[in-house]
PDB file of N, CA, C and O in Angstrom:
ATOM      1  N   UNK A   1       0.292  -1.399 115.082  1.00  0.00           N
ATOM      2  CA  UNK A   1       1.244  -1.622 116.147  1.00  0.00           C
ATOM      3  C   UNK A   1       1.950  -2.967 115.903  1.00  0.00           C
ATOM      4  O   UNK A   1       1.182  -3.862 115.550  1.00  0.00           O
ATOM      5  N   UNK A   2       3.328  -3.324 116.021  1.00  0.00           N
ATOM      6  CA  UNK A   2       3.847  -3.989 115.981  1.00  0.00           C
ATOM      7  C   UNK A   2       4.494  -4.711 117.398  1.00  0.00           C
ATOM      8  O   UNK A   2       5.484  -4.189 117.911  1.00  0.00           O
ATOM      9  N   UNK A   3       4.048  -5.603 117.836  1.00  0.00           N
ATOM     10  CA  UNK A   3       4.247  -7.093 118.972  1.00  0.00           C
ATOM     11  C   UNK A   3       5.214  -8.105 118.607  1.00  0.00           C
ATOM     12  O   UNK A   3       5.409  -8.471 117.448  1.00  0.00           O
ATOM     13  N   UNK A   4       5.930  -8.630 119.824  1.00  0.00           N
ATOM     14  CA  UNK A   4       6.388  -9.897 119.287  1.00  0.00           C
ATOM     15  C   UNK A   4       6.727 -10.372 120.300  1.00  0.00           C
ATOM     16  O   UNK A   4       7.095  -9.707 121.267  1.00  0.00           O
ATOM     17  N   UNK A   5       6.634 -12.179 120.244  1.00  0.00           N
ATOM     18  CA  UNK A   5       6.930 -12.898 121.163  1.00  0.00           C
ATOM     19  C   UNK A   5       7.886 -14.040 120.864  1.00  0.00           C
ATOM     20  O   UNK A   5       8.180 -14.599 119.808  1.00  0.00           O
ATOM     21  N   UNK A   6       8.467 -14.297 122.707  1.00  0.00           N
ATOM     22  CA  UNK A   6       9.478 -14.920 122.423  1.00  0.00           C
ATOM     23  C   UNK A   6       9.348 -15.993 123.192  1.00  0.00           C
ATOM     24  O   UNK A   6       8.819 -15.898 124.299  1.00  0.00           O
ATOM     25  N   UNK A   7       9.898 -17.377 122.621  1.00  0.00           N
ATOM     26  CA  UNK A   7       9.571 -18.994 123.233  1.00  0.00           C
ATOM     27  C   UNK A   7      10.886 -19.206 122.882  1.00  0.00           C
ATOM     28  O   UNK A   7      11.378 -18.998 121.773  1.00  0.00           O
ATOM     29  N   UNK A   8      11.499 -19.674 123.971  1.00  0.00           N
ATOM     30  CA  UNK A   8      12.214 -20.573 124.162  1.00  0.00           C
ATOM     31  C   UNK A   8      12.565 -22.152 123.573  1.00  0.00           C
ATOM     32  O   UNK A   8      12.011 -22.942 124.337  1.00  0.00           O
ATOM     33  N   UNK A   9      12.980 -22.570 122.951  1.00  0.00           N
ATOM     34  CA  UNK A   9      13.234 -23.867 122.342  1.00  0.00           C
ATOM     35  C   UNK A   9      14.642 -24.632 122.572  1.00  0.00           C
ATOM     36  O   UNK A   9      15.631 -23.900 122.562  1.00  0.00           O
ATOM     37  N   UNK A  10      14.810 -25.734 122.736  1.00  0.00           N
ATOM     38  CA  UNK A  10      15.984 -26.368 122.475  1.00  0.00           C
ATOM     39  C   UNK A  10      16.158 -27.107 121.735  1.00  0.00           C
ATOM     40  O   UNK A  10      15.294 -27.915 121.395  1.00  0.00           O
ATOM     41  N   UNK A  11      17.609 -27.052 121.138  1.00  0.00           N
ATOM     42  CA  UNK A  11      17.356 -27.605 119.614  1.00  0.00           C
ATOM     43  C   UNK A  11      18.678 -28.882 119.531  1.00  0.00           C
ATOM     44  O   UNK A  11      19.713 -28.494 120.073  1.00  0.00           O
ATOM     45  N   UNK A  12      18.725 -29.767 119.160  1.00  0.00           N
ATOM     46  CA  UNK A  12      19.629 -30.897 118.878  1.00  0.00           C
ATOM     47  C   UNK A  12      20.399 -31.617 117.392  1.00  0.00           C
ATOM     48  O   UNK A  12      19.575 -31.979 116.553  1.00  0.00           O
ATOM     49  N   UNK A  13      21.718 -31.813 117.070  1.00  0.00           N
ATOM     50  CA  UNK A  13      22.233 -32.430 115.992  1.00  0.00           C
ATOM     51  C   UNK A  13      23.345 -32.982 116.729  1.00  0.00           C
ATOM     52  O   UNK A  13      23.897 -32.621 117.769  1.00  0.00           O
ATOM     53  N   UNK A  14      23.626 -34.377 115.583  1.00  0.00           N
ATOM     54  CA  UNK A  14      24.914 -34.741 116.062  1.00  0.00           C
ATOM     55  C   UNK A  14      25.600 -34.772 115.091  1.00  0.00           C
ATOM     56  O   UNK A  14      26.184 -35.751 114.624  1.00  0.00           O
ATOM     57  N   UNK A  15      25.574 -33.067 114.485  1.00  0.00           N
ATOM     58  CA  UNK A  15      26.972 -32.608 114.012  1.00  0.00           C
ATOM     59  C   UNK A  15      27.117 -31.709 114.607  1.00  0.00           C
ATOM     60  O   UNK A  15      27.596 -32.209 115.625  1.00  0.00           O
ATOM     61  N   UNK A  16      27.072 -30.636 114.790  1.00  0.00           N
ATOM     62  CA  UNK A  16      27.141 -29.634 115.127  1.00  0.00           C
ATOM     63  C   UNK A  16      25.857 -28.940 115.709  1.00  0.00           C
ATOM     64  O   UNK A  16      24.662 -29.234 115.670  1.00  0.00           O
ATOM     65  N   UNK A  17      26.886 -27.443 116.513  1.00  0.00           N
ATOM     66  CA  UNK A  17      25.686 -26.366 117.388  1.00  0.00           C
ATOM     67  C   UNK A  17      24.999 -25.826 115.996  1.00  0.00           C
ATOM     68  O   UNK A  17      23.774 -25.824 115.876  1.00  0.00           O
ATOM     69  N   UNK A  18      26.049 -25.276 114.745  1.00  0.00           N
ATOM     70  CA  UNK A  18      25.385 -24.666 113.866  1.00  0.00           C
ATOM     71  C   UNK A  18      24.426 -25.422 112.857  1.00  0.00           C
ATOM     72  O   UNK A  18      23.752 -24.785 112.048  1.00  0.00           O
ATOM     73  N   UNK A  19      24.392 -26.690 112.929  1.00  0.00           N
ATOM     74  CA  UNK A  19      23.517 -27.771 112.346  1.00  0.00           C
ATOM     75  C   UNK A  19      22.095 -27.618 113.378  1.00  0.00           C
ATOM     76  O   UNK A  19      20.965 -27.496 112.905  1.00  0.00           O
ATOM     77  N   UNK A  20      22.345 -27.646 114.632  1.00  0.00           N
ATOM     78  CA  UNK A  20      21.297 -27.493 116.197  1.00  0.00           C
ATOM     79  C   UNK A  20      20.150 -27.039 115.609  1.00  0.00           C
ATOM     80  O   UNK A  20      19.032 -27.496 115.369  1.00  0.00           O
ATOM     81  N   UNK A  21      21.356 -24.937 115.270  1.00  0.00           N
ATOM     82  CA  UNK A  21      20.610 -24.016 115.143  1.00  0.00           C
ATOM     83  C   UNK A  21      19.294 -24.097 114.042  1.00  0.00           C
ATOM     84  O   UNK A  21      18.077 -23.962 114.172  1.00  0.00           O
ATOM     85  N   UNK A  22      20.303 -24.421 112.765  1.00  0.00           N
ATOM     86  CA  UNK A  22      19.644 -24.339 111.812  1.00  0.00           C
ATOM     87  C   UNK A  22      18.395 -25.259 111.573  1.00  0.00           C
ATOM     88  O   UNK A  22      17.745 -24.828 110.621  1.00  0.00           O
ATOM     89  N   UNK A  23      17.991 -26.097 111.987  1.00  0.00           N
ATOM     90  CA  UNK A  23      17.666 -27.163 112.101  1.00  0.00           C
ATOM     91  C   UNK A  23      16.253 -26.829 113.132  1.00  0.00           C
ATOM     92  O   UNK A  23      15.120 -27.021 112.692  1.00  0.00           O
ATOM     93  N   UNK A  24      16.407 -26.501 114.029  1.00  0.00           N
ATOM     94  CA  UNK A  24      15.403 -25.848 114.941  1.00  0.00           C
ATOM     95  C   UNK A  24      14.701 -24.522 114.320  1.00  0.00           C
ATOM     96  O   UNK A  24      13.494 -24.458 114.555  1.00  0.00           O
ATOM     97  N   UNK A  25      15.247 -23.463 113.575  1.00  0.00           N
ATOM     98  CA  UNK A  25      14.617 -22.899 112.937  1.00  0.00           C
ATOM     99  C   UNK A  25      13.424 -23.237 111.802  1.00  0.00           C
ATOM    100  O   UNK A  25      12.450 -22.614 111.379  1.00  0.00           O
ATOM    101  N   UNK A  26      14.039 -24.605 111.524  1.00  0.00           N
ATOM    102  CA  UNK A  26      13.258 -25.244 110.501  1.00  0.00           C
ATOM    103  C   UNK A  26      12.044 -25.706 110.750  1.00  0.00           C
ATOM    104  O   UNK A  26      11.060 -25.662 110.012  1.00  0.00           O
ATOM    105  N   UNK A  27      12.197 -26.389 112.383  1.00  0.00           N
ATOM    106  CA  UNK A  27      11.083 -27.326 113.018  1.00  0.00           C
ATOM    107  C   UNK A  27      10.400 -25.680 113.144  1.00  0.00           C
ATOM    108  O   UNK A  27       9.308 -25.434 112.632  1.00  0.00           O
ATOM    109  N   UNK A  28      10.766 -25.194 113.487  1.00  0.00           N
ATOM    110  CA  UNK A  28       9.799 -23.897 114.939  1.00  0.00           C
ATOM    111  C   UNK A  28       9.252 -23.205 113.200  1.00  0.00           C
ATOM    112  O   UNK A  28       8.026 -23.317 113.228  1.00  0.00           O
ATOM    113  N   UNK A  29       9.603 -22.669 112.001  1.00  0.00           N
ATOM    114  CA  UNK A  29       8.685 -22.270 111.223  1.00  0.00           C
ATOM    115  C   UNK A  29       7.793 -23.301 110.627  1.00  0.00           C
ATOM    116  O   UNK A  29       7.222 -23.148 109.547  1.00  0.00           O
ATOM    117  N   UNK A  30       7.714 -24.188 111.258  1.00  0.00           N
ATOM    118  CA  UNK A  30       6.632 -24.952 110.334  1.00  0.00           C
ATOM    119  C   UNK A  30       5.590 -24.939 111.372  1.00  0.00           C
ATOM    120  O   UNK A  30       4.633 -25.640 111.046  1.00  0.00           O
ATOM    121  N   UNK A  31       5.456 -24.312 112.627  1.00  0.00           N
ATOM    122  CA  UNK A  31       4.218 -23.741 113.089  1.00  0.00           C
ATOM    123  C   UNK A  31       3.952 -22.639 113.493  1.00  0.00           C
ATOM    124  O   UNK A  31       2.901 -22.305 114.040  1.00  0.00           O
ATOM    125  N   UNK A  32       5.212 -21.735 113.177  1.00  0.00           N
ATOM    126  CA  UNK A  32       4.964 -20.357 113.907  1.00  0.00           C
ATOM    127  C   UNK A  32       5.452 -19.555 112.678  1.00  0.00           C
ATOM    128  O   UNK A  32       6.413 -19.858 111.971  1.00  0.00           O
ATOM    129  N   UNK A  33       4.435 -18.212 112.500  1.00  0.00           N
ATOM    130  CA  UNK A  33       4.366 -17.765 111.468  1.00  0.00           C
ATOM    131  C   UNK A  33       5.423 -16.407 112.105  1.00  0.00           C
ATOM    132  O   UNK A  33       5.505 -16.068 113.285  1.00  0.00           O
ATOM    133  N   UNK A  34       6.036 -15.897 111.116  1.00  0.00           N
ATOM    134  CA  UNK A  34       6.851 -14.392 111.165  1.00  0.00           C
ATOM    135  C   UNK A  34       7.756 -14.656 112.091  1.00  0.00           C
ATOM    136  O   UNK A  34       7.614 -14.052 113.155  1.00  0.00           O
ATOM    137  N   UNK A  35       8.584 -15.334 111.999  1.00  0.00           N
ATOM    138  CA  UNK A  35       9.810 -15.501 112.949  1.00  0.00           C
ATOM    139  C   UNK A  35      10.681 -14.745 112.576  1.00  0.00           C
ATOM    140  O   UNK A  35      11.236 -14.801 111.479  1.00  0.00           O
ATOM    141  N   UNK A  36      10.965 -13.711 113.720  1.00  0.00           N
ATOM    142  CA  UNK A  36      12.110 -12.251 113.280  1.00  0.00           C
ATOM    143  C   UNK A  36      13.412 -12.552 113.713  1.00  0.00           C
ATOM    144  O   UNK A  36      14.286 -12.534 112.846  1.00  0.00           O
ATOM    145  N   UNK A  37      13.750 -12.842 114.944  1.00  0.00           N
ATOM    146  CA  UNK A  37      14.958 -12.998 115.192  1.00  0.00           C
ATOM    147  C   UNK A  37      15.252 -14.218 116.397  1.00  0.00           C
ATOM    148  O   UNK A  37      14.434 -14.534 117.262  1.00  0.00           O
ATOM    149  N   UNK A  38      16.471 -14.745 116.245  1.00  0.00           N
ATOM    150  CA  UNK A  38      16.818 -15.219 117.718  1.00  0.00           C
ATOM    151  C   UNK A  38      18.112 -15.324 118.155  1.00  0.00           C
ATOM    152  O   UNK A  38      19.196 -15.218 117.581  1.00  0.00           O
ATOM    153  N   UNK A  39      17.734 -15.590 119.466  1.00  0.00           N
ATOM    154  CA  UNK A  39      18.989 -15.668 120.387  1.00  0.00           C
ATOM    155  C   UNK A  39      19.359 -16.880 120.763  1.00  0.00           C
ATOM    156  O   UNK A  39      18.547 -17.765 121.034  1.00  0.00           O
ATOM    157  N   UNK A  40      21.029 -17.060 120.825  1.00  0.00           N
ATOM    158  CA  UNK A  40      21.465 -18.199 121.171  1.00  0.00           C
ATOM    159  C   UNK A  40      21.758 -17.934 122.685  1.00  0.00           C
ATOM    160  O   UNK A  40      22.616 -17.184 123.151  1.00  0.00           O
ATOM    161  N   UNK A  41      20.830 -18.738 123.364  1.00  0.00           N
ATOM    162  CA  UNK A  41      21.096 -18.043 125.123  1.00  0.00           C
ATOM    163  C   UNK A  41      22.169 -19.322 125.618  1.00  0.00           C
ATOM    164  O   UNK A  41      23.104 -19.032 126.364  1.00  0.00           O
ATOM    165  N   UNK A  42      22.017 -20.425 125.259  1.00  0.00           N
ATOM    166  CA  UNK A  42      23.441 -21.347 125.539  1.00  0.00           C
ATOM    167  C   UNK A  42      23.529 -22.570 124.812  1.00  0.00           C
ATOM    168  O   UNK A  42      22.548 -23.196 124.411  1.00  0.00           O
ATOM    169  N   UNK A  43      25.138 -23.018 124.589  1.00  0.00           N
ATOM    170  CA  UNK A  43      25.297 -24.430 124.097  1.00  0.00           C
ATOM    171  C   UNK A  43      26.017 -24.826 124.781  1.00  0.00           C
ATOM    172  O   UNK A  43      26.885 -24.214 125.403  1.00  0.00           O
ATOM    173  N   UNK A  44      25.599 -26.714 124.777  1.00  0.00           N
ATOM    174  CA  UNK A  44      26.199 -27.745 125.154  1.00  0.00           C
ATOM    175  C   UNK A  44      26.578 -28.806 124.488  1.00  0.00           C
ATOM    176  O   UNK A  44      26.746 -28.653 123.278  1.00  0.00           O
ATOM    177  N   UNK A  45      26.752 -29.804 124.926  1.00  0.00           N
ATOM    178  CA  UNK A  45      27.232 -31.153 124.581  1.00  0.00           C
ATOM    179  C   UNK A  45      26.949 -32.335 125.239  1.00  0.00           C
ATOM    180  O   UNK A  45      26.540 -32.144 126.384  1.00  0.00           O
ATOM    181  N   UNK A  46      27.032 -33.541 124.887  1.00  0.00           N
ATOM    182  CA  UNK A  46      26.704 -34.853 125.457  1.00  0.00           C
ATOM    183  C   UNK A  46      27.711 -35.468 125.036  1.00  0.00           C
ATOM    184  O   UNK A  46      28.084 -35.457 123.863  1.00  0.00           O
ATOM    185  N   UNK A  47      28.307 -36.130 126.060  1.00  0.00           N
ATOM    186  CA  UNK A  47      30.006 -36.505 125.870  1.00  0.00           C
ATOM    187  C   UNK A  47      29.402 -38.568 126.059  1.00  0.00           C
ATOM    188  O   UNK A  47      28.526 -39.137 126.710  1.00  0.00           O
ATOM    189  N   UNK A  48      30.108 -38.863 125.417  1.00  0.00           N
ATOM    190  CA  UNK A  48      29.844 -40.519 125.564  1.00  0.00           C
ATOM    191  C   UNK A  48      31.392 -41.099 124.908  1.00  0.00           C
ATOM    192  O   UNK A  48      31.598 -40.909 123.709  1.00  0.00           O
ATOM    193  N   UNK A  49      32.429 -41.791 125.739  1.00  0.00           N
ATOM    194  CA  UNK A  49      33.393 -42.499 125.499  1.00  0.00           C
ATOM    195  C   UNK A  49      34.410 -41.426 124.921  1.00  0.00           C
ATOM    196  O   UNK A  49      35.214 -41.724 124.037  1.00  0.00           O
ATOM    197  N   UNK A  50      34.314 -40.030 125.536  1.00  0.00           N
ATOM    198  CA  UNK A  50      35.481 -38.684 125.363  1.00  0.00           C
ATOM    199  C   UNK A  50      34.938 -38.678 124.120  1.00  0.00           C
ATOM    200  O   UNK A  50      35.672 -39.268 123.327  1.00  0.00           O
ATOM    201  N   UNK A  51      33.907 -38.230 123.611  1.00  0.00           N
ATOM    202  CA  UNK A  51      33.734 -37.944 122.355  1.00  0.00           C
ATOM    203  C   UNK A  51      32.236 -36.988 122.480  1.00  0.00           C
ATOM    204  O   UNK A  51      31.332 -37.233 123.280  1.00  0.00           O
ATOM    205  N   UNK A  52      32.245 -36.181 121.762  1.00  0.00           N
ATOM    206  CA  UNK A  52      30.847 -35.147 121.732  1.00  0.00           C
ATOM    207  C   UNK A  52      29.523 -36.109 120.800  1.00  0.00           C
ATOM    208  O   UNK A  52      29.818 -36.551 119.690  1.00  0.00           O
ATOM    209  N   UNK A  53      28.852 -36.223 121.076  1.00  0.00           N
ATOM    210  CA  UNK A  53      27.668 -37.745 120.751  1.00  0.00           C
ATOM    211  C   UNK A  53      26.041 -36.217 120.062  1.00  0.00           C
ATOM    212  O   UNK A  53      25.275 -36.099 119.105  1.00  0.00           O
ATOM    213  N   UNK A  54      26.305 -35.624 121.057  1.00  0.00           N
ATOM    214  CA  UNK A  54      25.011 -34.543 120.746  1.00  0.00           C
ATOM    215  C   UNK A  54      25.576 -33.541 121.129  1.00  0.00           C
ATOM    216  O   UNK A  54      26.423 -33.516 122.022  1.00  0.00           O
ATOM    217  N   UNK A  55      25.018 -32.243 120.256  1.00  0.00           N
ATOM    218  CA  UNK A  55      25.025 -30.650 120.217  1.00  0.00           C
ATOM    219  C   UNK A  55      23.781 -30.081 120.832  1.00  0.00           C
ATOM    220  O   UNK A  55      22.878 -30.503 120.109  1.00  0.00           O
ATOM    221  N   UNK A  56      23.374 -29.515 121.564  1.00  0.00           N
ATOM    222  CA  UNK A  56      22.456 -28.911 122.247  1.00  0.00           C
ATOM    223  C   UNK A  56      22.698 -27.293 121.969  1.00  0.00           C
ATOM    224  O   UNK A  56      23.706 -26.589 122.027  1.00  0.00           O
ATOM    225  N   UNK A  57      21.447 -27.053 121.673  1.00  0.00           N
ATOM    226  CA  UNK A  57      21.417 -25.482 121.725  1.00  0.00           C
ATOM    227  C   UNK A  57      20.094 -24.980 122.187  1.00  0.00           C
ATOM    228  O   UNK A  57      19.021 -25.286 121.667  1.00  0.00           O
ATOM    229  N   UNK A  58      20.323 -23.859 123.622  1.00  0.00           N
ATOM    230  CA  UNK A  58      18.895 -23.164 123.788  1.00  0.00           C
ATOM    231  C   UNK A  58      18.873 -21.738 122.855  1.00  0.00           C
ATOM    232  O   UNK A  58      19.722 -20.874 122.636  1.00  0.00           O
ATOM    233  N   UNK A  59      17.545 -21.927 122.444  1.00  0.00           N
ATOM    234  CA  UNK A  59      17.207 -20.809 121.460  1.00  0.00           C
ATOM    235  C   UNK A  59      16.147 -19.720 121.873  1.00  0.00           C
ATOM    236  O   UNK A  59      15.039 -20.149 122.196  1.00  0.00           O
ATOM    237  N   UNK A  60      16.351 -18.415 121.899  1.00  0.00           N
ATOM    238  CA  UNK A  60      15.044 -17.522 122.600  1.00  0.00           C
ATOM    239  C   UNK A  60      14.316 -17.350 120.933  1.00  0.00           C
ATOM    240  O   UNK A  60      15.082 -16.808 120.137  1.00  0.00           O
ATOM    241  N   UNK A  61      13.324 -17.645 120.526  1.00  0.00           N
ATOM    242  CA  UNK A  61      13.260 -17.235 119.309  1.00  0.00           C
ATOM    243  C   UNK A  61      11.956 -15.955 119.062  1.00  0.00           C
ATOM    244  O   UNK A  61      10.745 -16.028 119.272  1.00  0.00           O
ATOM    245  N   UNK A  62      12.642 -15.033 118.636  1.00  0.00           N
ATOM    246  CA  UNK A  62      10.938 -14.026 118.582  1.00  0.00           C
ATOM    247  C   UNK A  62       9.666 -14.248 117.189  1.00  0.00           C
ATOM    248  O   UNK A  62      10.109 -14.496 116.068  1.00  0.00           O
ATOM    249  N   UNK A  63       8.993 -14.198 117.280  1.00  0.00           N
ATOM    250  CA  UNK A  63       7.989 -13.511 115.686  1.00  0.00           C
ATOM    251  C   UNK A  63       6.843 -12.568 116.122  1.00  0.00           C
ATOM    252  O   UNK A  63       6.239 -12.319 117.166  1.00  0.00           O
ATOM    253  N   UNK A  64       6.827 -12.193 114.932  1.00  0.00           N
ATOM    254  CA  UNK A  64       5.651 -11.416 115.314  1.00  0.00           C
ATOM    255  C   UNK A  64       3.967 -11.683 115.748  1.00  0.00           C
ATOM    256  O   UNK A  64       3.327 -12.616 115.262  1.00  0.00           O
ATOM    257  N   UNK A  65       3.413 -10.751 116.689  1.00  0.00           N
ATOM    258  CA  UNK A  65       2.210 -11.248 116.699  1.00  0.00           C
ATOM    259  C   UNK A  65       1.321 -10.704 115.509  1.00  0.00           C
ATOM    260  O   UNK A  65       1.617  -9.656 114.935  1.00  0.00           O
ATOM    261  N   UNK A  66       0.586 -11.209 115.278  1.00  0.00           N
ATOM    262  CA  UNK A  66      -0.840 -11.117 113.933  1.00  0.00           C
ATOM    263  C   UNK A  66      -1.476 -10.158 115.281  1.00  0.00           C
ATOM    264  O   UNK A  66      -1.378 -10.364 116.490  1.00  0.00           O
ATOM    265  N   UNK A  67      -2.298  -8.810 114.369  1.00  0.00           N
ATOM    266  CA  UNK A  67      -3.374  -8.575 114.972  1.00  0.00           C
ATOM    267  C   UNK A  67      -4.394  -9.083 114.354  1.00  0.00           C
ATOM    268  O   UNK A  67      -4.573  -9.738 113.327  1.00  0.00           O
ATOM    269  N   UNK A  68      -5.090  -8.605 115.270  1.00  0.00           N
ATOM    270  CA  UNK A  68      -6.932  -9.599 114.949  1.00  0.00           C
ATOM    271  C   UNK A  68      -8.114  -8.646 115.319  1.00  0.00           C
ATOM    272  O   UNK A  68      -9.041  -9.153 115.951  1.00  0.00           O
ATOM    273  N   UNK A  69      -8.193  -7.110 114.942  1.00  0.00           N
ATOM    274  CA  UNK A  69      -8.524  -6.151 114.814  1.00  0.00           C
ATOM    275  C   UNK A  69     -10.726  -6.605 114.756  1.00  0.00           C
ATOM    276  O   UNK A  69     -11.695  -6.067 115.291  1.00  0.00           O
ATOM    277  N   UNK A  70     -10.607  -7.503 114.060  1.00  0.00           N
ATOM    278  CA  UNK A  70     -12.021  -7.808 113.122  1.00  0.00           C
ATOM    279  C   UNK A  70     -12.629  -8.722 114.221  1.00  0.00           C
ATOM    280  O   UNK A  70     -13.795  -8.579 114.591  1.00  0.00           O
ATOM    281  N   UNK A  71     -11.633  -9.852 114.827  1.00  0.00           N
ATOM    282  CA  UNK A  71     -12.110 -10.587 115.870  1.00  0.00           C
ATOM    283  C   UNK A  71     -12.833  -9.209 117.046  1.00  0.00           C
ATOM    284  O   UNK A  71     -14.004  -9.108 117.411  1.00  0.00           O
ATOM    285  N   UNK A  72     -11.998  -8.569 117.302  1.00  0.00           N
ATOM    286  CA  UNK A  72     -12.408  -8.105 118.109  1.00  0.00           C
ATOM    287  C   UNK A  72     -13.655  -7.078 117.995  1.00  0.00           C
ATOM    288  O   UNK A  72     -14.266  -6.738 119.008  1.00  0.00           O
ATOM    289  N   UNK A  73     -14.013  -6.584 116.657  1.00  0.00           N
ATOM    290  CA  UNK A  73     -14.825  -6.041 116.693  1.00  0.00           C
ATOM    291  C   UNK A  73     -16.744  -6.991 116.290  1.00  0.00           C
ATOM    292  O   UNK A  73     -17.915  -6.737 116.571  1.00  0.00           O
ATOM    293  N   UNK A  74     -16.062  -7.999 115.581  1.00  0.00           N
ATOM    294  CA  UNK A  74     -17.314  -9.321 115.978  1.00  0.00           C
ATOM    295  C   UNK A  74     -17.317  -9.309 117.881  1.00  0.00           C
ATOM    296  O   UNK A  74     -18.259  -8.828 118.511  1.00  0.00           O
ATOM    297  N   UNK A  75     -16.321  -9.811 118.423  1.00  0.00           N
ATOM    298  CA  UNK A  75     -16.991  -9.978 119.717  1.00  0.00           C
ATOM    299  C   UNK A  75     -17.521  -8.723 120.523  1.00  0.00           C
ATOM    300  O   UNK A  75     -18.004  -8.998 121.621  1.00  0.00           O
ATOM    301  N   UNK A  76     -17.511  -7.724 120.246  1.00  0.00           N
ATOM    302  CA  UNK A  76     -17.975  -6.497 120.544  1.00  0.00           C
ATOM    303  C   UNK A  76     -19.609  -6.306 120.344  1.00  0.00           C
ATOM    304  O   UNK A  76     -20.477  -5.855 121.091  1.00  0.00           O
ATOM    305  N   UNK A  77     -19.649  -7.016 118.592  1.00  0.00           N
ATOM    306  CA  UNK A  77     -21.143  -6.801 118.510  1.00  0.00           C
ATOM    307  C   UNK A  77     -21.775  -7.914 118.746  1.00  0.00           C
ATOM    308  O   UNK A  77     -22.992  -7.836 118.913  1.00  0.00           O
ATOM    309  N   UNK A  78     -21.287  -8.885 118.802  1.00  0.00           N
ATOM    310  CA  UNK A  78     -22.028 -10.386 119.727  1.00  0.00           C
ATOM    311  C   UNK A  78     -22.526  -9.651 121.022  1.00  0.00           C
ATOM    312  O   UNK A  78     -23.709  -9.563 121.349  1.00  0.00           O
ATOM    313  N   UNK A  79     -21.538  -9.175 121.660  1.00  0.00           N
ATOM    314  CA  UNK A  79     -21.510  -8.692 123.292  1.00  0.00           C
ATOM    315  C   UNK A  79     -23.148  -7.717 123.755  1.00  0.00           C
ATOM    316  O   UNK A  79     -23.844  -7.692 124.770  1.00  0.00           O
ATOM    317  N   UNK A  80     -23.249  -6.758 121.892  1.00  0.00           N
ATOM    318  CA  UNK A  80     -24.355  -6.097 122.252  1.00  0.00           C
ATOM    319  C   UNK A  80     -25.331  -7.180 122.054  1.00  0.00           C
ATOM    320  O   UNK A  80     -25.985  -7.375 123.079  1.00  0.00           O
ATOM    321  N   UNK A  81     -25.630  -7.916 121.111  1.00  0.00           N
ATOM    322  CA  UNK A  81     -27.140  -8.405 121.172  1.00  0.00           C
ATOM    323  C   UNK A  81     -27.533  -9.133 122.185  1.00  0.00           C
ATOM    324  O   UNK A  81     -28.700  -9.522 122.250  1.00  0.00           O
TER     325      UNK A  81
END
C-alpha cells in the first residue's frame, strides 16, 4: 500500500520565489526521505525602502510513508510473551 504525507513549510531567499522554492526543497530532503510532490499554496514579499528585501514561499510538501510491516510483527510477538 502506498501513503503519503503532507507538512507544510515556509521557505525564504532574497532573490527570488523560485530561488525560495528550490532552496526549501533542499533543506526539507535532508530529513525527509521520498519527497513526491509539492504545492505552492502562497507567495509573498518583505518590502523595506519600496524595494522587495525577502521572497517568502508556503510550501505543502508530500513523501511517502515507509511501511514497517516487521516492526509490527516484533511488537505482536513481544505482546504474546
Amino acid at each position: 500500500m502506498k501513503s503519503e504525507k503532507h507538512i507544510k513549510i515556509t521557505g525564504y531567499s532574497n532573490l527570488s520565489w523560485k530561488d525560495a522554492i528550490v532552496k526549501t526543497i533542499e533543506e526539507a530532503s535532508k530529513t525527509l526521505s521520498h519527497l513526491t510532490n509539492i504545492t505552492v499554496v502562497k507567495q509573498r514579499a518583505t518590502i523595506q525602502n519600496d524595494k522587495i528585501t525577502e521572497y517568502l514561499v508556503d510550501l505543502d510538501i508530500a513523501f511517502q510513508i515507509e511501511s514497517v510491516p516487521n516492526l509490527i510483527q516484533n511488537n505482536d510477538e513481544q505482546d504474546s510473551l
